[in-house]
MARLUMVEX-52518 format. One line per field, with one value per residue (C-alpha): residue number from 1; residue in three letters; x, y, z. Coordinates in steps of 0.1 Angstrom, whole numbers. Layout:
<atoms>
n <- c(NUM,...)
res <- c(Ala,...)
east <- c(X,...)
north <- c(Y,...)
up <- c(Z,...)
</atoms>
This chain:
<atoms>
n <- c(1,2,3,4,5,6,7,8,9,10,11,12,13,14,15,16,17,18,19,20,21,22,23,24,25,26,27,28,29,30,31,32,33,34,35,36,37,38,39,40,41,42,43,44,45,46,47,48,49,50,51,52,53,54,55,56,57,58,59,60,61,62,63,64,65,66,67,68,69,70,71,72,73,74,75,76,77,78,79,80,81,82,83,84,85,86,87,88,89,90,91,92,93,94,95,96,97,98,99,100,101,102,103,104,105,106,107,108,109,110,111,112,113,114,115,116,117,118,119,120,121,122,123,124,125,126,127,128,129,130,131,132,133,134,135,136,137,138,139,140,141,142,143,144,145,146,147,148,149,150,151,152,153,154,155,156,157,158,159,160,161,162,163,164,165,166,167,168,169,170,171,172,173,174,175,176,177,178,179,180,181,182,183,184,185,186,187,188,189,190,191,192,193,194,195,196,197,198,199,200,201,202,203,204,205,206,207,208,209,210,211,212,213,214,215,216,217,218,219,220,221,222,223,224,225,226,227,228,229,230,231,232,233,234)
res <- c(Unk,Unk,Unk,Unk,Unk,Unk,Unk,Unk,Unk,Unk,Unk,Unk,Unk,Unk,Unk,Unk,Unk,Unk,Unk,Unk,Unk,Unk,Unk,Unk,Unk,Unk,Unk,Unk,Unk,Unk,Unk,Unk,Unk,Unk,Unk,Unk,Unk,Unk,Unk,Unk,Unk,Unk,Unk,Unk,Unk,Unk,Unk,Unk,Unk,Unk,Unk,Unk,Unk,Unk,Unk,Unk,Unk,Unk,Unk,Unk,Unk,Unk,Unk,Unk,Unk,Unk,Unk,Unk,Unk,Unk,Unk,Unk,Unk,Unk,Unk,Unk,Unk,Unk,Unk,Unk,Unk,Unk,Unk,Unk,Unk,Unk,Unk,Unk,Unk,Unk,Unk,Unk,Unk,Unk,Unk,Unk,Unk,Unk,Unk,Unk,Unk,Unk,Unk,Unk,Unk,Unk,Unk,Unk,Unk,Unk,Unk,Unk,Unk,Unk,Unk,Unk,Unk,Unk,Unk,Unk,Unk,Unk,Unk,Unk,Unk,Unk,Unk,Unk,Unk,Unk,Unk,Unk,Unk,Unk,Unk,Unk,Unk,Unk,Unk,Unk,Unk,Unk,Unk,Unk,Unk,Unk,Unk,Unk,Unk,Unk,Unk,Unk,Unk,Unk,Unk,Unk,Unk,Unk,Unk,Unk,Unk,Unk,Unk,Unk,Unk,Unk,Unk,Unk,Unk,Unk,Unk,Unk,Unk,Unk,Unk,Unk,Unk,Unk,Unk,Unk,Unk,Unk,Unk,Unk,Unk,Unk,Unk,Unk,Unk,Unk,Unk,Unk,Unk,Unk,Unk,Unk,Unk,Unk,Unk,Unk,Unk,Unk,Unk,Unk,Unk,Unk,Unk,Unk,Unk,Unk,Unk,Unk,Unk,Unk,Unk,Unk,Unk,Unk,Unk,Unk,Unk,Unk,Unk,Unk,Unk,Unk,Unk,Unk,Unk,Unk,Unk,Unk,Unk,Unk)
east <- c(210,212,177,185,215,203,176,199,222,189,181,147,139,125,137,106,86,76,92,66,38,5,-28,-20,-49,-61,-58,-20,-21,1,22,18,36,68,57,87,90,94,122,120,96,94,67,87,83,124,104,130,132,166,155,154,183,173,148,131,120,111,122,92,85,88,87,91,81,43,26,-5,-28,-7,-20,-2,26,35,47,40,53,41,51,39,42,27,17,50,57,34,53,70,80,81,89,115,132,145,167,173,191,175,146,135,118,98,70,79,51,53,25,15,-16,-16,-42,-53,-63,-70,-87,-64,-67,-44,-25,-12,10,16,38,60,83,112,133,171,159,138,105,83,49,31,-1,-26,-57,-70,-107,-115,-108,-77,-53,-17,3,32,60,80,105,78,48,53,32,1,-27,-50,-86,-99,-123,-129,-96,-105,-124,-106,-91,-95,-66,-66,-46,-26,-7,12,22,43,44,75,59,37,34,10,6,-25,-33,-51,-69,-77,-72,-98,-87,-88,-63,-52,-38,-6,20,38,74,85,118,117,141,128,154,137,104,91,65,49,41,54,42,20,1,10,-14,4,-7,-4,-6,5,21,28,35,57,63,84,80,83,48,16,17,-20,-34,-29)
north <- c(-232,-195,-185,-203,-184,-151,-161,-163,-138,-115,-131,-143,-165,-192,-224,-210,-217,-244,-244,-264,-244,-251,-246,-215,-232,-219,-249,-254,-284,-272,-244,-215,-207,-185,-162,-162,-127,-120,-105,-117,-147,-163,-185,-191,-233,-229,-229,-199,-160,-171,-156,-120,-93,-94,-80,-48,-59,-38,-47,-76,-85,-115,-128,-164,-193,-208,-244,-227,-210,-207,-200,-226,-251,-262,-229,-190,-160,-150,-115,-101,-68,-67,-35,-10,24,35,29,-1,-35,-69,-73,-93,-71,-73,-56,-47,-20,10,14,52,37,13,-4,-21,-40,-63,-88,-112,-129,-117,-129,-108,-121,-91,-51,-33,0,27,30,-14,-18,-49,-38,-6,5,22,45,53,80,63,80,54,46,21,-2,-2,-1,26,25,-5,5,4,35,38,65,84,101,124,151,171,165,148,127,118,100,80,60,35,3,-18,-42,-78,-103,-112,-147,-144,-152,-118,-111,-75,-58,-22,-13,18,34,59,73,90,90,64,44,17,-5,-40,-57,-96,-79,-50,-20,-3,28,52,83,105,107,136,121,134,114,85,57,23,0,-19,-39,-44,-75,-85,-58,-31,-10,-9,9,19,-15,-38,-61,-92,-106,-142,-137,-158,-163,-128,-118,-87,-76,-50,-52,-63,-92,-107,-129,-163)
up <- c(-108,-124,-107,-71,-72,-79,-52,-23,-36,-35,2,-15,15,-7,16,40,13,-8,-41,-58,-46,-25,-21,9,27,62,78,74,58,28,26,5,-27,-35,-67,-88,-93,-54,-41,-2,12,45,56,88,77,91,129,137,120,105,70,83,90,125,151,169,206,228,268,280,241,227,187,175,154,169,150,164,147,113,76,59,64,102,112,115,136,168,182,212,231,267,284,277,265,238,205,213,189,185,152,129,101,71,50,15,-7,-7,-32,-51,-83,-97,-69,-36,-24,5,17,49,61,102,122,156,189,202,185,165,181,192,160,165,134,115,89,89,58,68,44,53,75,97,85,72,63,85,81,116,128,152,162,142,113,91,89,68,89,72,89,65,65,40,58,93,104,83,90,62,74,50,57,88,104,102,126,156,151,112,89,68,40,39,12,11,-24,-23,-61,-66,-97,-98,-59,-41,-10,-15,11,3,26,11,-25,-20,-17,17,19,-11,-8,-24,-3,12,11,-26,-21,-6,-4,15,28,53,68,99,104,136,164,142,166,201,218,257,266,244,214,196,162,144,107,77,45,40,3,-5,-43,-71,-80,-66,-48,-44,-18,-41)
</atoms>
């Protein structure tokens, strides 16, 4: 009863989860596992965004719970932005108390319909200043951007984004000390770089259409973990 509460006291999300585990097969017949040292999960299996602190939609977006296609379980999270100002979300949120120390790493399988180009995000970190450090694509191939009140905005090119209609697995870990911002794309390493922020402090994440391009995108998500270390794709 001790752990359960310090679960929801901690918003851990478990319920959209199952706690016995699964075999997080592609197929959705069984739904992935909660690891017990996470701090935040949502596999959406609620068929609404309940677990999260709320939502960043742009005018014409749309985010919500889709049985088609999904990773596991009977559920996932489809968020689409249509043609729109370049920049613009559809993205559900969640909050937590701001983090300076340690390792905040945060995973989700997404699975694209359409290129990641044009700087698309699918998962933005935002500290308490709104600067932030967000996972895209632009060209085809995978870029973390930073925006920082030491260095602006930064720019970081790593390995190819994924197969269009692929369930791909995608992990930021942000390291406080000393200073790094990997990016893990189905547990190889695709992005790593120092970052120019030498104070951060991260209080929330973005998931979905973190960010579009002036001609729109779309993207399906599950299986969400937040952690303080590295996650992994099992």
């Amino acid at each position: 009863m001790r752990s359960l509460a310090l679960c929801l006291a901690a918003g851990c999300g478990r319920i959209a989860f199952d706690p016995l585990g699964g075999d997080g097969g592609h197929d959705g017949a069984s739904v992935a596992s909660c690891p017990a040292f996470a701090q935040f999960c949502d596999g959406f299996e609620s068929g609404d965004v309940s677990a999260w602190s709320g939502s960043d939609v742009s005018p014409g977006g749309t985010i919500g719970a889709t049985q088609q296609p999904v990773h596991s379980g009977n559920f996932a999270l489809a968020a689409t932005m249509p043609m729109q100002s370049n920049g613009a979300a559809a993205a559900v949120l969640h909050d937590f108390a701001p983090i300076s120390t340690g390792v905040l790493a945060v995973r989700e399988w997404i699975n694209t319909p359409v290129p990641i180009v044009a700087y698309d995000g699918v998962l933005d970190i935002y500290d308490v200043f709104q600067h932030y450090v967000l996972a895209a694509g632009d060209s085809n191939m995978w870029v973390v951007s930073e925006n920082s009140p030491s260095g602006g905005l930064a720019n970081y090119y790593g390995s190819p984004t994924p197969p269009l209609d692929t369930w791909t697995c995608i992990e930021v870990d942000v390291t406080f000390s000393p200073r790094r911002f990997e990016l893990f794309v189905d547990d190889v390493l695709a992005v790593s770089m120092t970052p120019a922020d030498t104070a951060p402090l991260y209080r929330q994440i973005s998931i979905g259409v973190a960010r579009a391009d002036i001609a729109g995108y779309r993207v399906f998500v599950d299986d969400v973990v937040q952690a303080d270390r590295h996650i992994g794709c099992q």
